[in-house]
C-alpha atoms as one frame of an Amber mdcrd trajectory, in Angstrom:
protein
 -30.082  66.876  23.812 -26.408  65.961  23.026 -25.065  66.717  19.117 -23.596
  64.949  17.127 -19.808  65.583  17.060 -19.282  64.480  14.019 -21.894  64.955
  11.059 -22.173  61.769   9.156 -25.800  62.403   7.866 -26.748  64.328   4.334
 -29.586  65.956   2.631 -27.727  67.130  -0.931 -30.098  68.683  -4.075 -28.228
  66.542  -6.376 -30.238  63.700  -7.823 -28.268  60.689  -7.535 -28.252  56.711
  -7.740 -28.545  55.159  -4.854 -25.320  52.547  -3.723 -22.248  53.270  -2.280
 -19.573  55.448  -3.298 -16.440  56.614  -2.679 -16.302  60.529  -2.309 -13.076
  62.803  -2.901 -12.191  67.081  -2.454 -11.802  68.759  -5.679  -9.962  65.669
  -7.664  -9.689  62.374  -7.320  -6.549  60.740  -5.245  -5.523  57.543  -6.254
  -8.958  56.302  -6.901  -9.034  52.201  -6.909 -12.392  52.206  -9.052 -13.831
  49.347  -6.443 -16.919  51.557  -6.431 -18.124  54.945  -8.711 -16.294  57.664
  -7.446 -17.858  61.227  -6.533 -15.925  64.999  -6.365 -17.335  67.308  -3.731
 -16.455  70.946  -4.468 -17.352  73.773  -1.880 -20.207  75.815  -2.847 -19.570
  78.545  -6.194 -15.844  77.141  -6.711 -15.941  75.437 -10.342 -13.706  72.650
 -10.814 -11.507  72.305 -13.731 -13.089  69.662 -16.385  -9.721  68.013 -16.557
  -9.998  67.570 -12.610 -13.565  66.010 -13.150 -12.297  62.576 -15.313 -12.809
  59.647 -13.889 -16.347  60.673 -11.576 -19.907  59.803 -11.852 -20.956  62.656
 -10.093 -19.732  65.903  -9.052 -21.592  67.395  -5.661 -21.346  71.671  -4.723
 -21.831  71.030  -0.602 -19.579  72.771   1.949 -21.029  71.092   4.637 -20.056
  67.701   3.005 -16.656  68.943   1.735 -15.250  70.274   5.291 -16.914  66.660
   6.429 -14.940  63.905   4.494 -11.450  63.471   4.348 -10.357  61.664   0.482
 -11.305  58.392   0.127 -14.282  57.643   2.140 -17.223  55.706   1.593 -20.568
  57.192   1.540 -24.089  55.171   1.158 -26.240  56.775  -0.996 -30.621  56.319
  -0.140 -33.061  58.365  -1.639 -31.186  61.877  -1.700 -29.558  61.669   1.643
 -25.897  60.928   1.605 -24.736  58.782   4.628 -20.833  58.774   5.431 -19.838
  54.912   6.528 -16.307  54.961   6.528 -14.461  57.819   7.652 -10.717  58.216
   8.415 -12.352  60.972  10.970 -14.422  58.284  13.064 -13.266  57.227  16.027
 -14.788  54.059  15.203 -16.062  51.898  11.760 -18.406  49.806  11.540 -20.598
  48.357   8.550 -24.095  46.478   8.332 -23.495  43.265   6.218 -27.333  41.357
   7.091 -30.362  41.953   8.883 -30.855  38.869   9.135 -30.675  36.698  12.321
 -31.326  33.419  14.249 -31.954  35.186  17.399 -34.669  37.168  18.619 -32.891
  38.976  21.243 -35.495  40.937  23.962 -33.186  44.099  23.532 -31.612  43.912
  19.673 -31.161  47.548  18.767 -31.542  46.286  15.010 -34.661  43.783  14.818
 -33.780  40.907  12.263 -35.593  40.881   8.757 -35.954  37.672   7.231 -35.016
  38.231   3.371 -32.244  38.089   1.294 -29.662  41.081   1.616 -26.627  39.673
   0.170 -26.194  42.798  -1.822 -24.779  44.096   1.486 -22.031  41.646   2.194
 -20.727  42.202  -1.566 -21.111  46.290  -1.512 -19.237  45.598   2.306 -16.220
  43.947   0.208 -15.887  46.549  -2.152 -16.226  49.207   0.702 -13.665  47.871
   2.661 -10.937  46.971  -0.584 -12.151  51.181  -1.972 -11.257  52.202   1.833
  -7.756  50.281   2.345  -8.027  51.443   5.629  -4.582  50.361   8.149  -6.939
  50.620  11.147 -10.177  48.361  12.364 -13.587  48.045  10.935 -16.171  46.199
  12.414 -18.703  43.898  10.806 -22.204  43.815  12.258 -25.564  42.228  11.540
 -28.031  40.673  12.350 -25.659  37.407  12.165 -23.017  37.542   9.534 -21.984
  34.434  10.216 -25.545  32.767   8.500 -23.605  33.585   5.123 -21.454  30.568
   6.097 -18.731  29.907   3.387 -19.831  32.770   1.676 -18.483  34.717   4.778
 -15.224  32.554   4.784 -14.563  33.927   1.038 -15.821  37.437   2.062 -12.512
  37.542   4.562 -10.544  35.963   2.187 -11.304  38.853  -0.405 -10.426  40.975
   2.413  -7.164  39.956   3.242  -6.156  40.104  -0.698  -7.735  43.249  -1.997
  -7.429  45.056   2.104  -4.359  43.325   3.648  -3.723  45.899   6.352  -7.470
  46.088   7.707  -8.573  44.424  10.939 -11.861  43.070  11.207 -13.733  42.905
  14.004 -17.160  40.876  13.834 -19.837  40.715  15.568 -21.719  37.324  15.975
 -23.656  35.384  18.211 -20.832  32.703  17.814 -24.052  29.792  17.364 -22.034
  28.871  14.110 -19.090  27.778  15.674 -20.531  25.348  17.411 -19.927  23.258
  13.647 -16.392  21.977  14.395 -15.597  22.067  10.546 -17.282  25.744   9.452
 -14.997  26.818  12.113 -11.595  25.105  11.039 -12.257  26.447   7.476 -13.029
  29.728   8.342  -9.488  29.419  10.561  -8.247  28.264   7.341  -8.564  31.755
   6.054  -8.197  34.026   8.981  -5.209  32.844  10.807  -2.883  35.278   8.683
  -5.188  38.035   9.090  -5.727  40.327  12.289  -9.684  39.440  13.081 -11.246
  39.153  16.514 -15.297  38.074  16.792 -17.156  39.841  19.737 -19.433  36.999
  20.989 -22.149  37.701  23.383 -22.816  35.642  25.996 -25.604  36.751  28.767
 -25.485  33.915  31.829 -24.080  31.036  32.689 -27.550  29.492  33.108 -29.580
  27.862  29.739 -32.690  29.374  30.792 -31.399  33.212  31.412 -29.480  33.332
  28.009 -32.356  31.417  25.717 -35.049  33.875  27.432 -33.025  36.782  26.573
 -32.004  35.896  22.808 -35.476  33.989  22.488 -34.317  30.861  21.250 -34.314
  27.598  23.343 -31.203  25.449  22.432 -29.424  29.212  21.700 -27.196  28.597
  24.886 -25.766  25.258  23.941 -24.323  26.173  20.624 -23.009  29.576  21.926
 -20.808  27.595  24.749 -19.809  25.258  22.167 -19.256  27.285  19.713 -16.908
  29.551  22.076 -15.457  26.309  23.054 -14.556  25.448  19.364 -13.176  29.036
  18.555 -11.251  29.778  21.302  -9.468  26.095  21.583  -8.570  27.138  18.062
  -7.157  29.979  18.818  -9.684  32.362  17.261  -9.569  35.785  18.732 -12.490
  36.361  20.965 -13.798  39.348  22.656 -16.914  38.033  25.253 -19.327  40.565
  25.639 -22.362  41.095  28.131 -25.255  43.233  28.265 -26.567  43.770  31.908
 -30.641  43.357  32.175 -32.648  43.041  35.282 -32.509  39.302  35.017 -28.816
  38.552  34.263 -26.452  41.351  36.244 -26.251  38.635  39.354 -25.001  36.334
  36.861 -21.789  38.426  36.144 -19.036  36.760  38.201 -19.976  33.666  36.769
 -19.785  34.371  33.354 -16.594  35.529  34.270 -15.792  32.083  36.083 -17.024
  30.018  32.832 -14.296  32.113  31.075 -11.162  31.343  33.078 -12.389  27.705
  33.828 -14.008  26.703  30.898 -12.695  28.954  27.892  -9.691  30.109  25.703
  -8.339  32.365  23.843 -10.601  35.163  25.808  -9.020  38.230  24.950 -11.500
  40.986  26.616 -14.360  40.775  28.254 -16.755  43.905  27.467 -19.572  44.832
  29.396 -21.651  47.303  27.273 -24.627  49.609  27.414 -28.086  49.121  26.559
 -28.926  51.169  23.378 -32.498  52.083  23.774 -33.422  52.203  20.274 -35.483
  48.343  18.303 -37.120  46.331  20.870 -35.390  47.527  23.715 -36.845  51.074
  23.204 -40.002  49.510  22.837 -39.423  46.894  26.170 -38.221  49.514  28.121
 -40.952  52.187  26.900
């Protein structure tokens, strides 16, 4: 079994809160006070009081401490400490809703129908605490089912994070409403945001089968249609199955004949964790 190169998973003794934080070395470094701060210290130094102002918690871990770099944002869940933004990751991504209008044979993270809005405002103030100059992705379920909620989510961004590019993943079904899509344009085209947009065949049945929702295939076209003709940033992404690798080359003929604005087009790897551990179990 592979390891993990980089650690980003905690058990700590400390008894804290759960929510998200974000962590600092010894003292805190130009703290923004988004979220509760937290001071790791390696194991049997003690920190100077003075040092300590300004932090809810204080943590003794060397593990942690040679793990972070100052400033990054940790999740906090029933005494394990989870590391989600970290200027030592090759790559960032946070969970802003579980929730989802597809039913996709092969989602790695099965949709929950209830109300997690909590994680869409913690996201904010995650992103604003990290002021990060590099990209973080935004992942679901569906963000865009926040609707203009997600419109002032990236405008938030692009005040209190200015030099952060967002890169979100959606099914793209929302864009196939003409005006959601001009207003969220409205706000976005000063920032530097892409949306990955999955799109399985070029044939109705194929896609609906594998997202398991008739009429899904209709307002993904259109809504890539809408987007792109926009001039919205779009990465098209594929996922080969046993009933959709034929289909490839024309996907990639619906692009150039049919589509703009198509900046990459991504074929990626089937995670066998959710359903499709179970499917292909």
């Amino acid at each position: 079994m592979l390891e993990v190169i980089r650690k980003d998973l905690f058990d700590i003794r400390s008894k804290l809160d759960n929510g998200y934080y974000q962590i600092f070395k010894d003292r805190l470094v130009d703290p923004t006070f988004y979220l509760d701060n937290i001071l790791v210290q390696q194991e049997g130094k003690i920190l100077s009081s003075t040092l300590c102002n300004g932090a809810k918690y204080i943590i003794a871990d060397s593990e942690l401490y040679n793990s972070i770099e100052n400033g990054d944002i940790i999740s906090v869940s029933n005494s394990r400490i989870r590391v989600i933004l970290s200027r030592k990751a090759n790559h960032n991504t946070l969970l802003v809703t579980e929730r989802c209008n597809n039913l996709c044979q092969f989602c790695s993270q099965p949709p929950k129908n209830r109300d997690d809005s909590w994680l869409l405002d913690d996201a904010l103030l995650a992103i604003a605490a990290f002021n990060f100059d590099g990209v973080i992705g935004i992942s679901g379920g569906e963000p865009l089912l926040y609707g203009n909620k997600f419109i002032d989510f990236i405008r938030e961004i692009k005040r209190l994070a200015p030099r952060t590019v967002l890169h979100v993943l959606t099914n793209g079904r929302r864009f196939s409403d003409i005006y959601f899509t001009k207003k969220l344009l409205s706000e976005a085209k000063d920032m530097n945001i892409s949306f990955g947009i999955p799109l399985y065949s070029s044939h109705k049945e194929i896609h609906d089968e594998l997202v398991g929702h008739n009429g899904a295939y209709e307002e993904t076209i259109m809504g890539i249609v809408n987007a792109g003709n926009l001039g919205i940033n779009i990465e098209l992404r594929i996922i080969p199955t046993k009933i959709n690798y034929l289909h490839f080359h024309n996907i990639v003929e619906l692009c150039a004949r049919v589509f703009s604005n198509i900046n990459q087009i991504s074929i990626m790897n089937l995670e066998p964790v959710g359903w499709a551990k179970k499917k292909l179990g």
